[in-house]
C-alpha positions, 0 to 999 in steps of 0.5 A: 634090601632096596637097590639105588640107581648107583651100579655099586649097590647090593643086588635087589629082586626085580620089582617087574618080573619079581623073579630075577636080580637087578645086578649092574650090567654093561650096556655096550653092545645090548640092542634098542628101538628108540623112537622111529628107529629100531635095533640101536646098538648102544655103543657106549660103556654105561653100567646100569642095573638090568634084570638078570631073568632072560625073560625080563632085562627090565633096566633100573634108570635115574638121572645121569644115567637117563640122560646119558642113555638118552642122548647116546640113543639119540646121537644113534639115531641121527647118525643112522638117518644122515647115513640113509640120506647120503645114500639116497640119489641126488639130483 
């Protein structure tokens, strides 16, 4: 059974690990590095396909959803670089 990129879709095998089940998943909550920065707690509620194997965690993304993780990660990232510039000395 082939899983599409729709969190509705019967669970597959993971096509990495080849172990674990990709079954929809929350990702509020789950940590990423994204470009220059590391540990992003992504804050907002997107279910996604994601490996079930502790080990792997492999994400199963497409359209809306890359979009969407993308610009999520990037709003992140920019709020955390304004935050340490705040913080720096003036002059």
């Amino acid at each position: 059974m082939r899983a599409t990129t729709t969190p509705s879709a019967a669970c597959a095998t993971c096509y990495t690990c080849e172990t674990g089940a990709m079954r929809p998943a929350n990702m509020r909550g789950r940590s990423f590095d994204y470009r220059d920065e590391r540990g992003l707690v992504f804050d907002e509620d997107l279910e996604v396909f994601t490996c079930d194997s502790p080990a792997c965690g492999e994400l199963r993304l497409g359209g809306e959803r890359t979009a969407r993780v993308d610009a999520v990660l990037e709003r992140l990232r920019l709020a955390r670089i304004r935050r340490r510039a705040a913080d720096l000395p003036g002059p």
